[in-house]
N, C-alpha and C positions, 0 to 999 in steps of 0.2 A: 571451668565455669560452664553452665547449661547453657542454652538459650531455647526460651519457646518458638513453638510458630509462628508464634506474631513475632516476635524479635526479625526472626528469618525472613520475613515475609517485609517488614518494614528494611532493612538492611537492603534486602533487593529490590524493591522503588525506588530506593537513595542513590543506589549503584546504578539503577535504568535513567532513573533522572539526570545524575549527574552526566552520568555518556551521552545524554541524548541533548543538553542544553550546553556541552563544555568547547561548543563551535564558534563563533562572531554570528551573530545573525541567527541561531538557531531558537525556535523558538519556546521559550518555558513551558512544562506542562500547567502553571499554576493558574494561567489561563484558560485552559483547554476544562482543566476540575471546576475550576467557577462557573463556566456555560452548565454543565454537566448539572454540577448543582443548582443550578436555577430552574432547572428543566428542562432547559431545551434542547428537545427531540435533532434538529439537523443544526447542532456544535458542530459534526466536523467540515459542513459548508461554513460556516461564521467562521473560522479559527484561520487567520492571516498566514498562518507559517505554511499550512497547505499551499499557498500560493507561492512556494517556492518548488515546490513538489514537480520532481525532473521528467521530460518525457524522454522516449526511445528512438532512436531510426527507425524509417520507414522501410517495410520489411517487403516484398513484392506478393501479393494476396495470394499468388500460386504458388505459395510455400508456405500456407495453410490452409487444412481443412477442417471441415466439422467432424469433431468425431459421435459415431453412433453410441459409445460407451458411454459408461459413468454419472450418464444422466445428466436434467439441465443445470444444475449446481455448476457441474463439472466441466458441464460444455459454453458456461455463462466465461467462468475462470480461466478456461483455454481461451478465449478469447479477448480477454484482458490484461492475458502476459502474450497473447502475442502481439498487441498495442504495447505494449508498454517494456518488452523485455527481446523481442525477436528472437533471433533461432537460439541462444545462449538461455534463455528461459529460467529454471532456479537458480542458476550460476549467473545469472546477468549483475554487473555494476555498472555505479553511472559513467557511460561513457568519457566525462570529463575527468572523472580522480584520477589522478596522476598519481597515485600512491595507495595501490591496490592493497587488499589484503595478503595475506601469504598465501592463503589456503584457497580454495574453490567455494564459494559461500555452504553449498550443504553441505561442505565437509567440517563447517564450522560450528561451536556452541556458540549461544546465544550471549554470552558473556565473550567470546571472540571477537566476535562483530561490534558488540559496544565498546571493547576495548581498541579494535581497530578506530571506529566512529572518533573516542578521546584521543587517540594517538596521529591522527592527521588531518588536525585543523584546517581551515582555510580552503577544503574543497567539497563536491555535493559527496552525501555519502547514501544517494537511492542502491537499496540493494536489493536483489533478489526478483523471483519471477514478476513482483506486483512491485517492484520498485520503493521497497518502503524508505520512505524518508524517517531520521531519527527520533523527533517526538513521536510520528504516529505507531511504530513501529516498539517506542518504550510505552505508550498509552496499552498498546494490544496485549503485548505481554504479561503488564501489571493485573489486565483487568484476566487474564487465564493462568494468575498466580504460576506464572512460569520460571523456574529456577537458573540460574545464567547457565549452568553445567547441559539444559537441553539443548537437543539439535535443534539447529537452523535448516533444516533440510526440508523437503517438497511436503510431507505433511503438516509440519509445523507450517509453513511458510501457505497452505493450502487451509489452514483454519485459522489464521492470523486475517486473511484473505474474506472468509466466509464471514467473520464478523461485519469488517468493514460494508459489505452485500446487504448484513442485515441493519445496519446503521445507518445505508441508503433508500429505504424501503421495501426490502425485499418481500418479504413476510406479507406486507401491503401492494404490492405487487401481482405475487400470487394470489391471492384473495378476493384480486379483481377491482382493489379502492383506489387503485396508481394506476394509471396511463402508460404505456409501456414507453409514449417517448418521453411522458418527465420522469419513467425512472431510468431513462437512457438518459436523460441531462445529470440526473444524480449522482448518477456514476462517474459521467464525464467531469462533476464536483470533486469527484476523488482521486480517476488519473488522468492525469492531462493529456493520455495518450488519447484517449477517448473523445470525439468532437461534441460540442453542444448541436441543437438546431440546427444553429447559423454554421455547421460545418467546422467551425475554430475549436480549438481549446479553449476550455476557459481560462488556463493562463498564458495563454499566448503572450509574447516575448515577456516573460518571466524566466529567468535562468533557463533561457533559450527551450522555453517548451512551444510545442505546438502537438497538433493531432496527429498522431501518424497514421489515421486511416480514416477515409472518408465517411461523412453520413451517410450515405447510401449503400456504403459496404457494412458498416454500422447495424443500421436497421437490417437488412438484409438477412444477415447472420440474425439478429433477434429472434425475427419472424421465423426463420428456419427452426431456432432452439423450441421458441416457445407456441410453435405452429401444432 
């Protein structure tokens, strides 16, 4: 039997969907596609499951730096896995799973990790440098028609990354139309690692998140990238 594109293509959002909602609590993408299609621009702030979305430990700020490479993309990104993933970085899981994967995550495809996701209910399953949690994580791939057989490793995990950036306003950031401290709270909308203003998380005592690095270390670093 053939199957078209589209077959394959439908087959694996069935297979990202189900891994990604087959937890207690985790929350449906059918949600997340309704914002979407109604239009609205910042869904992934409105979308309640985010709000379980894990943070990292606190890492000590003198075991990282800015780096001069790779440009401010790149130097935005190191700085939101080092909130969010400390020294373990594209290999970071959520501290709490008690029922790790086998493998090292980039050593993983992407249908590994969803299979691990349905195979150990009942704990957070934030993986990778940017901590993705399971809907947002099946949301990204869907939308970069990605096949489970790809790596999970630091470039996928590095352009799964950059969407989210441009989902926060990044594009309108550069441009000059975003304030650089509401799109530092927009951010902080996506990892908890990240403070708002007022220095919290925004999900503070949510499945034990908090900021793991200060506003002031925060902006600092901003001004630095984007000076």
């Amino acid at each position: 039997m053939r199957f078209s594109r589209r077959t394959a293509m439908l087959s694996t959002l069935a297979f990202y969907g189900t891994a990604a909602t087959a937890n207690t609590g985790e929350y449906s993408l059918s949600n997340r596609a309704r914002w979407r299609s109604f239009g609205v621009d910042d869904w992934i702030f409105r979308d309640p499951f985010e709000r379980q979305s894990p943070g990292a430990v606190r890492q000590p700020y003198s075991s990282w730096s800015l780096s001069s490479s790779g440009g401010r993309t790149a130097q935005v990104l190191s700085l939101i896995g080092f909130a969010e993933a400390g020294k373990l970085q594209y290999n970071a899981v959520h501290m709490s799973a008690s029922r790790r994967p086998r493998k090292r995550p980039t050593e993983m495809s992407l249908g590994e990790v969803f299979h691990w996701i349905k195979a150990t209910p009942g704990q957070q399953h934030a993986i990778g440098r940017y901590q993705f949690i399971p809907s947002t994580l099946a949301m990204l791939v869907n939308r970069v028609d990605a096949p489970p057989q790809a790596s999970f490793g630091p470039r996928m995990q590095d352009q799964l990354a950059v969407m989210l950036l441009k989902d926060a306003g990044y594009s309108e950031f550069l441009a000059g139309r975003m304030t650089m401290s509401k799109f530092m709270d927009k951010l902080a909308w996506v990892w908890a690692g990240l403070p708002l203003r007022n220095g919290q998380s925004a999900y503070r005592g949510i499945a034990g998140n908090r900021a793991t690095i200060s506003r002031k270390f925060y902006a600092e670093q901003m001004q630095r990238i984007f000076s």
